[in-house]
C-alpha positions in Angstrom: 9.8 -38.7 0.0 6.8 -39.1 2.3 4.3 -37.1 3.9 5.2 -34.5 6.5 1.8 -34.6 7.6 0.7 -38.3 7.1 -3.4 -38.5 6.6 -3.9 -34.9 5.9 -4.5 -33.8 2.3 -2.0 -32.2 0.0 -3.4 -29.0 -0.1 -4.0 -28.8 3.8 0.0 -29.9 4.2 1.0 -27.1 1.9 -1.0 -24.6 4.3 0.9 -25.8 7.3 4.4 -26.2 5.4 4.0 -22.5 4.2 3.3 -21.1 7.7 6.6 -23.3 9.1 8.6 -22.1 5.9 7.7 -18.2 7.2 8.0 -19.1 11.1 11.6 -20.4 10.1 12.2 -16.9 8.3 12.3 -18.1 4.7 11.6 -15.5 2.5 7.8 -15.2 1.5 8.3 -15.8 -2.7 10.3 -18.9 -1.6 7.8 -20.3 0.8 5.1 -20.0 -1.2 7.5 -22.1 -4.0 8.6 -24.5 -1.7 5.1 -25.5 0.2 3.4 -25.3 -3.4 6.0 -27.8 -4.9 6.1 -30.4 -2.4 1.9 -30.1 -2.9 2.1 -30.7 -6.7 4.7 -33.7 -6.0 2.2 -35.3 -3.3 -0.6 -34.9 -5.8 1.5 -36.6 -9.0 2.2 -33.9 -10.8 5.2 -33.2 -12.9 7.1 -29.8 -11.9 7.4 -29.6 -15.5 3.8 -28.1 -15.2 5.6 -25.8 -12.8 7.4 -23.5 -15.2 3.7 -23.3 -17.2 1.5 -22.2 -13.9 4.4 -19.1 -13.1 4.7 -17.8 -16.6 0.8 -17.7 -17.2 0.6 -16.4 -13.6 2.8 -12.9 -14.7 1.6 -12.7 -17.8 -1.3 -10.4 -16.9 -1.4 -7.0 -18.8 -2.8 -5.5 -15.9 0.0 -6.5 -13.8 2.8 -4.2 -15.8 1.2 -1.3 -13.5 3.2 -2.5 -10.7 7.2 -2.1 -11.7 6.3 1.3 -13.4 4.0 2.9 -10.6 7.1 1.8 -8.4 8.9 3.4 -10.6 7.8 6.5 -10.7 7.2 6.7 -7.1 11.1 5.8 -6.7 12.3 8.6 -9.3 9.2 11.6 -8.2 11.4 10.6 -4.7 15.1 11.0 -6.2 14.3 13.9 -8.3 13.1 16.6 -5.6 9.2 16.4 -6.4 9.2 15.4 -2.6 10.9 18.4 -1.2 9.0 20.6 -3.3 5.8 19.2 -2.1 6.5 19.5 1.6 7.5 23.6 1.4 4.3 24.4 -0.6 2.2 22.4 2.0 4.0 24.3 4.6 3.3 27.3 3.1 -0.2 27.1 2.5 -0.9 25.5 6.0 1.0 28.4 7.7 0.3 28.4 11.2 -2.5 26.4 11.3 -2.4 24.2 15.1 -0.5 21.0 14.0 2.1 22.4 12.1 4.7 20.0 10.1 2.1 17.4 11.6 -0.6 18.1 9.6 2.2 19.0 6.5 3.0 15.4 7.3 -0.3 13.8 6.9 -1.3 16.1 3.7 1.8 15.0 2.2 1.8 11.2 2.9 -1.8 11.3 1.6 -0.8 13.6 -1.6 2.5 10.9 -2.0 -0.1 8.1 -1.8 -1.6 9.3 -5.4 2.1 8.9 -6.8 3.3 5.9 -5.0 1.0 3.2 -4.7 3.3 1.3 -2.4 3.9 1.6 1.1 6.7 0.9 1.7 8.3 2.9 -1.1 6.6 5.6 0.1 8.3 5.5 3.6 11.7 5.8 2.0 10.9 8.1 -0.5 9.2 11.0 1.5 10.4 9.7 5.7 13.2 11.2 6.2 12.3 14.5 5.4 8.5 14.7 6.8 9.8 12.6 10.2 12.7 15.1 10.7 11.1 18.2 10.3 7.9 17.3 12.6 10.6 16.4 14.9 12.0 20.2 14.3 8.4 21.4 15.1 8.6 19.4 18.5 7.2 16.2 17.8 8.4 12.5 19.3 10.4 11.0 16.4 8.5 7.7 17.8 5.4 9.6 16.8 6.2 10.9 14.1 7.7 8.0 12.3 4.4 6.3 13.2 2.4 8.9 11.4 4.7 8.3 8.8 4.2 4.5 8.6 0.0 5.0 8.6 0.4 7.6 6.1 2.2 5.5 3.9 0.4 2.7 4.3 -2.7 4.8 2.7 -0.9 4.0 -0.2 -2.3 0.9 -0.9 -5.6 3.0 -0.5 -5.7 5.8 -2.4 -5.3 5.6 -6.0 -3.4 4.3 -8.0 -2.5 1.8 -6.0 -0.7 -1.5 -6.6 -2.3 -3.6 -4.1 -5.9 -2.3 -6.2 -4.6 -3.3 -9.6 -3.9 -7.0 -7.7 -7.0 -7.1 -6.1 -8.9 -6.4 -9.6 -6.6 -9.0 -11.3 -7.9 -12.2 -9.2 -11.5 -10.7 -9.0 -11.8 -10.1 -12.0 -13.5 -6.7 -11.1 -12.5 -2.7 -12.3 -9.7 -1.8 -11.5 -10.8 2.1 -12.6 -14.1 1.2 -10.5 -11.7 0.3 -7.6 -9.9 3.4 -7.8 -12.2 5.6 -8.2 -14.3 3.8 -4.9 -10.7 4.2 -2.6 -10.8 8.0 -3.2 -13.2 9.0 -0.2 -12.7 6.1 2.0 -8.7 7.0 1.7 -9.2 11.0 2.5 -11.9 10.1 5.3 -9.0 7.7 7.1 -6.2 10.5 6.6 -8.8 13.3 7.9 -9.0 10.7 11.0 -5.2 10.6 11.4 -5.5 14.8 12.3 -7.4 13.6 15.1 -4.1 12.4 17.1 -2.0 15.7 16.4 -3.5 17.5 20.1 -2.6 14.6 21.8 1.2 14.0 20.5 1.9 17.6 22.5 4.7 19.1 20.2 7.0 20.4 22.3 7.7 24.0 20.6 10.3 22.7 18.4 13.0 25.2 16.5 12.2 27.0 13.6 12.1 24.5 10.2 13.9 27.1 8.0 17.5 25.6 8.2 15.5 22.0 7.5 12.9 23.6 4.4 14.9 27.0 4.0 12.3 29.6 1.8 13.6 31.7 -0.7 11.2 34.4 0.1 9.8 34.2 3.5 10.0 37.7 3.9 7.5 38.5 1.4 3.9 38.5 2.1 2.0 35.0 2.4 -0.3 35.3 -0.7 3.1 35.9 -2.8 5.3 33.4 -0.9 1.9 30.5 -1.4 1.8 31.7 -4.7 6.0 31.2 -5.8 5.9 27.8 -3.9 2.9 26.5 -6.1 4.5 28.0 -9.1 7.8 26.0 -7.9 5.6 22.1 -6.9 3.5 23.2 -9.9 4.7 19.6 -12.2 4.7 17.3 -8.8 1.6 18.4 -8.2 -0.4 18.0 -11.4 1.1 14.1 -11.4 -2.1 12.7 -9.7 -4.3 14.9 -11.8 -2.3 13.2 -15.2 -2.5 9.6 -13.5 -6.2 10.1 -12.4 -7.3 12.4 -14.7 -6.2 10.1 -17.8 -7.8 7.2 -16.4 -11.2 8.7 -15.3 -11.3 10.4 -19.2 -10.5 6.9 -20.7 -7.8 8.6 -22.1 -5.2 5.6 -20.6 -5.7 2.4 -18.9 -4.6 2.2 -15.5 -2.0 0.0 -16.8 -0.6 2.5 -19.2 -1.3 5.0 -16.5 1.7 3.4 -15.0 3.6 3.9 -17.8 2.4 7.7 -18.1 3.4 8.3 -14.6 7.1 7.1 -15.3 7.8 9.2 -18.6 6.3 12.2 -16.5 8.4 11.8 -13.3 11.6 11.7 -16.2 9.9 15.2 -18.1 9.7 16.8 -14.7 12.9 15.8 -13.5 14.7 16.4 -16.9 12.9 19.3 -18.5 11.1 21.4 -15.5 13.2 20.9 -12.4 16.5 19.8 -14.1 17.5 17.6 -11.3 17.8 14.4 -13.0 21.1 12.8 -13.8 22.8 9.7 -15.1 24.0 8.3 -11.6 20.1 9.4 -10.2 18.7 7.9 -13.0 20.7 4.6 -12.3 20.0 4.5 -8.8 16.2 5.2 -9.1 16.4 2.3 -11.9 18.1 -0.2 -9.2 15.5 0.9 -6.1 12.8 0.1 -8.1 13.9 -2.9 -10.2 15.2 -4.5 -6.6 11.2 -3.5 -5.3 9.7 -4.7 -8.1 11.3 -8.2 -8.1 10.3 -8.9 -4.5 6.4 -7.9 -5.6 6.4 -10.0 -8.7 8.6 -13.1 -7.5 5.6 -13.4 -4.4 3.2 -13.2 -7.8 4.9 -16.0 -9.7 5.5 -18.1 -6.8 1.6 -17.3 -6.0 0.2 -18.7 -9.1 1.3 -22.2 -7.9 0.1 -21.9 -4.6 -3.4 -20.6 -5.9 -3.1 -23.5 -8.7 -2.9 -26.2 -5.6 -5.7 -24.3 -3.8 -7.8 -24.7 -6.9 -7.1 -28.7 -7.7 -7.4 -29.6 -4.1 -10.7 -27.4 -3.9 -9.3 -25.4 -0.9 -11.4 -22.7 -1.9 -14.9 -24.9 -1.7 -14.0 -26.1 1.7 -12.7 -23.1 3.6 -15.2 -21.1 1.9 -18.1 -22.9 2.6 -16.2 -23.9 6.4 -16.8 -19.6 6.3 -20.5 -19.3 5.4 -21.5 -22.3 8.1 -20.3 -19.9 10.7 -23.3 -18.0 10.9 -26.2 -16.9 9.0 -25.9 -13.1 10.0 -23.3 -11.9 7.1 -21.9 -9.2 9.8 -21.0 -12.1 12.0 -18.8 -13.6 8.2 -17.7 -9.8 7.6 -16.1 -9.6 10.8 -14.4 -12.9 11.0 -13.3 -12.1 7.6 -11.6 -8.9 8.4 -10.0 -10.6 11.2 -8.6 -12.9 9.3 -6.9 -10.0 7.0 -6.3 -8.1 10.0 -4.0 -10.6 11.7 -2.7 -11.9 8.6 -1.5 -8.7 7.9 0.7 -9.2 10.6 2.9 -11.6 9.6 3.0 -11.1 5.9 2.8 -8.3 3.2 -0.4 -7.7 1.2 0.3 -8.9 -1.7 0.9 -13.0 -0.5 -2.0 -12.0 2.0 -4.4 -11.5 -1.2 -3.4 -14.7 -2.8 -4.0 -16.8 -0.2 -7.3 -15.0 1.0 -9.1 -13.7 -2.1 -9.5 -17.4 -3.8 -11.3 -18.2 -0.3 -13.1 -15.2 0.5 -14.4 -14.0 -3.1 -17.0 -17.5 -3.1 -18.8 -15.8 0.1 -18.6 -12.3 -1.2 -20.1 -13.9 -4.3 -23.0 -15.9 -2.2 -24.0 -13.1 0.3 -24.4 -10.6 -2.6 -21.5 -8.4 -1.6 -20.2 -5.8 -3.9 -17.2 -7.2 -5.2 -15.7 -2.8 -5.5 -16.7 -2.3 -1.8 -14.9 -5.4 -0.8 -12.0 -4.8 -2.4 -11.7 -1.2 -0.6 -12.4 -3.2 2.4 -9.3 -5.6 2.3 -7.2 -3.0 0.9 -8.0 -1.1 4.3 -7.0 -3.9 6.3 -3.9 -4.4 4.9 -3.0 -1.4 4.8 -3.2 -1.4 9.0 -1.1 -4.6 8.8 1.5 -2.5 7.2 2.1 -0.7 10.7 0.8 -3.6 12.9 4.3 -5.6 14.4 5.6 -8.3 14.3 5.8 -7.9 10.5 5.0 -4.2 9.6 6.5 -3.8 6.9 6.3 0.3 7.0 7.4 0.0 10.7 10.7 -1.9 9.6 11.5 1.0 7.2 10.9 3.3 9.6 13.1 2.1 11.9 16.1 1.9 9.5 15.7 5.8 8.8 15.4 6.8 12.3 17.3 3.9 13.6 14.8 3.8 16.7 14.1 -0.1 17.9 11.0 -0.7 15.9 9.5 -1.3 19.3 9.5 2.3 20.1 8.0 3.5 16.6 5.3 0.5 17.0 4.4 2.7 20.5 4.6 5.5 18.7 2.0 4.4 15.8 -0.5 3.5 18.2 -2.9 6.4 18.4 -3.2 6.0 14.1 -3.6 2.2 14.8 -6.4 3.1 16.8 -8.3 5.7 14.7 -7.5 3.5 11.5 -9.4 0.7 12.9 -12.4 3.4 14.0 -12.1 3.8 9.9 -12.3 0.2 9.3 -15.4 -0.2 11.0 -17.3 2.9 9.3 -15.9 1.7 5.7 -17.4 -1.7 6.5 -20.9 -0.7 7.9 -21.3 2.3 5.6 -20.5 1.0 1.9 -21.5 3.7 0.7 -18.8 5.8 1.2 -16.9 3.7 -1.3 -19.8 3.5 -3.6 -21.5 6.8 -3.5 -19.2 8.3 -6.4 -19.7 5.3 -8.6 -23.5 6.3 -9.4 -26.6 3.9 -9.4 -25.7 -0.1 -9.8 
C-alpha cells in the first residue's frame, strides 16, 4: 500500500484521511480507527501494538464516571423524576412573565446536574418541556431550541462527562473543574431568560391536561409545598452527587456510581415506578449511549498515540504560539478552532484531537489549566446546537419531527446570547475561579 498523500508525513496524512473518513459519513469511532491505523502502518509499526494503545487508553479509573452518570441520567428520565421536576418548577414559578419558558430553562439547568450529557438530556426531559411551552404559546421551533442550549449546559454544569474527559488528558481536578463550571453554567442559563420577551408566546391553553395538579385548588403556599414534598428525592440527587464530592465523601468517579443506585432507591422505594421492562430499557439506552462515548475513547488513544510519535502536538502547538505575541490574539483563534469544530463533530473526538495541541500553549502562556477547561467545555457545548452536526439539534428534531432546519432557526437567539457568555467567561476568569479560593 502506498501513500495517499505522497511527501507528506504520517501524522499529517492521518489528519487529512480522518477529515475525508467524516466528510464521507463514516462513523466518528471508526474514522479515528481507520486514519490512526493506516498512520501506524506508514510509520512501521505492528497493529499488534494496536490492541495495547486501546486497552491502556479505557483503562482510566476516572473514566468509569461516564456509562454510570449516563446511566442515571437515562433511568432519573424513565422513572418520573422528570415529570416531577417540571410541576414543582411550575408551581413555584406561578405566574411569573415567561411561564413554561422559564420552567424550561430552570429545568434543563436543574437536569444538567443529573445528566452530564447533552444529548441524553434532550431525550430524557424534551418531550415534555418542548410540548408544554408549546401549550403556553410558544413556537415549537423555539422551544425545541431552548431545549437543545439547555441541554447542551450539560456538558457545563456539574457533573459532567465531557469535565471528567477533559481532567483525564490534563491531568488536572476534576472536583476543581466542577466546582469552577458551577457559576459560569448558571450565569449562561440566567442569559438564556433574556430571549423569552422576544419569542412572543402567543397565550397558549391552559397546561393542566399536559401537567394535571392534584390540588390546584388549594392555596399556593400548600400546593408549592405538596409538589416539593412529591420532587423531594429528584431533587436532593444533585445535592448527593455534589454534596458527596465537595465533602470528600466520594470521588467523582464513585459519584457516578452513587448517582445510579440512587436513581434505582428513588424509583424503587420512594416513587415506586420502576419495573423490570423499565429497568431493561433504561439499561439498553444507556449501554447503546455509552458504547458510542467510549468506542470514540478507544479509537482516540491511537489517534493521540500517532499525534505523540509524529510530534503533532510540538508542531501545531508551537505553529499556535508564532501567531502572535498578544495571548488574546491565541485565545481567540483557539476558541475558534473549538467553536467550528464543534460543528462537525461531538465533544468528546473534538477534545482528543484539540487538548494534546492546545494544552502546550496553555502550559507556556501561564493559563490556568481549571479556567481553560470551563472554557472549551463552553464552546462545545455551543457546537452541540450549532448545524451541520448539532448533535442536540438532531435529537430535537426526531421528537418534534420539525426539519432540523427550522429548530436551527429557532435556536438562534440562545446561539447568540451563549456566545455573549463565551466572551465574558474568557475575559473574566474569574467567574470560574472565584469559588476555588486563593492559587
Amino acid at each position: 500500500m502506498s501513500d495517499l498523500f505522497p511527501g507528506l508525513p504520517a501524522g499529517t496524512e492521518m489528519i487529512i484521511l480522518f477529515f475525508i473518513l467524516i466528510a464521507l459519513r463514516v462513523p466518528v469511532a471508526f474514522s479515528l480507527g481507520l486514519s490512526a491505523i493506516y498512520a501506524m502502518w506508514q510509520i512501521g509499526f505492528g497493529l499488534d501494538l494496536a490492541g495495547d494503545l486501546i486497552a491502556t487508553g479505557v483503562s482510566k479509573f476516572s473514566l468509569l464516571a461516564i456509562p454510570f452518570f449516563i446511566l442515571a441520567g437515562t433511568l432519573m428520565g424513565s422513572l418520573g423524576i422528570a415529570e416531577r421536576m417540571i410541576r414543582f418548577f411550575r408551581v413555584l414559578i406561578g405566574p411569573t412573565p415567561g411561564g413554561m419558558g422559564v420552567v424550561g430553562t430552570v429545568v434543563c439547568l436543574f437536569w444538567g446536574a443529573v445528566s452530564g450529557s447533552g444529548p441524553a438530556s434532550v431525550a430524557a426531559i424534551g418531550p415534555m418541556i418542548i410540548k408544554g411551552m408549546e401549550e403556553d404559546g410558544y413556537p415549537r421551533a423555539y422551544a425545541a431550541g431552548l431545549v437543545c442550549t439547555g441541554a447542551a449546559l450539560s456538558i457545563v454544569i456539574p457533573p459532567s462527562i465531557g469535565l471528567v474527559i477533559y481532567g483525564v488528558i490534563a491531568e488536572t481536578s476534576i472536583s476543581q473543574l466542577f466546582l469552577a463550571a458551577i457559576l459560569p453554567g448558571l450565569a449562561m442559563g440566567a442569559m438564556m431568560l433574556l430571549t423569552l420577551p422576544f419569542a412572543k408566546p402567543r397565550g397558549g391553553a391552559a397546561l393542566a391536561a399536559l401537567f394535571p395538579m392534584p390540588h390546584a385548588d388549594k392555596p399556593y403556599p400548600v400546593r408549592l409545598w405538596l409538589s416539593f414534598k412529591d420532587s423531594f428525592w429528584g431533587l436532593m440527587t444533585p445535592v448527593v452527587i455534589l454534596g458527596g464530592i465537595y465533602s470528600g465523601i466520594f470521588t467523582p468517579t464513585e459519584a457516578a456510581l452513587v448517582a445510579t443506585v440512587y436513581a434505582l432507591a428513588v424509583g424503587g422505594l420512594a416513587h415506586r415506578t420502576l419495573t423490570l421492562r423499565g429497568l431493561y430499557d433504561s439499561l439498553a439506552n444507556a449501554a447503546a449511549s455509552s458504547a458510542t462515548v467510549m468506542l470514540v475513547v478507544a479509537y482516540a488513544s491511537l489517534f493521540g498515540w500517532v499525534v505523540t510519535v509524529e510530534d503533532l502536538i510540538g508542531q501545531y502547538s508551537g505553529a499556535l504560539l508564532g501567531l502572535s505575541e498578544n495571548g488574546l490574539v491565541i485565545l481567540l483563534v483557539i476558541m475558534l478552532i473549538l467553536l467550528v469544530a464543534g460543528m462537525f463533530m461531538d465533544p468528546v473526538t473534538v477534545m482528543f484531537i484539540s487538548l494534546p495541541i492546545f494544552l502546550p500553549v496553555m502550559r507556556e502562556l501561564g493559563w490556568d489549566p481549571v479556567w481553560f477547561g470551563v472554557l472549551v467545555m463552553v464552546n462545545l457545548a455551543i457546537g452541540l446546537i450549532t448545524p451541520p452536526v448539532g448533535i442536540n439539534l438532531f435529537v430535537a428534531a426526531n421528537i418534534t419531527r420539525l426539519p432540523i432546519e427550522r429548530i436551527a432557526r429557532g435556536a438562534v437567539p440562545f446561539l447568540i446570547v451563549s456566545l455573549a457568555g463565551l466572551a465574558l467567561i474568557a475575559l473574566v476568569p474569574q467567574l470560574s475561579l472565584v469559588v476555588l479560593g486563593p492559587r
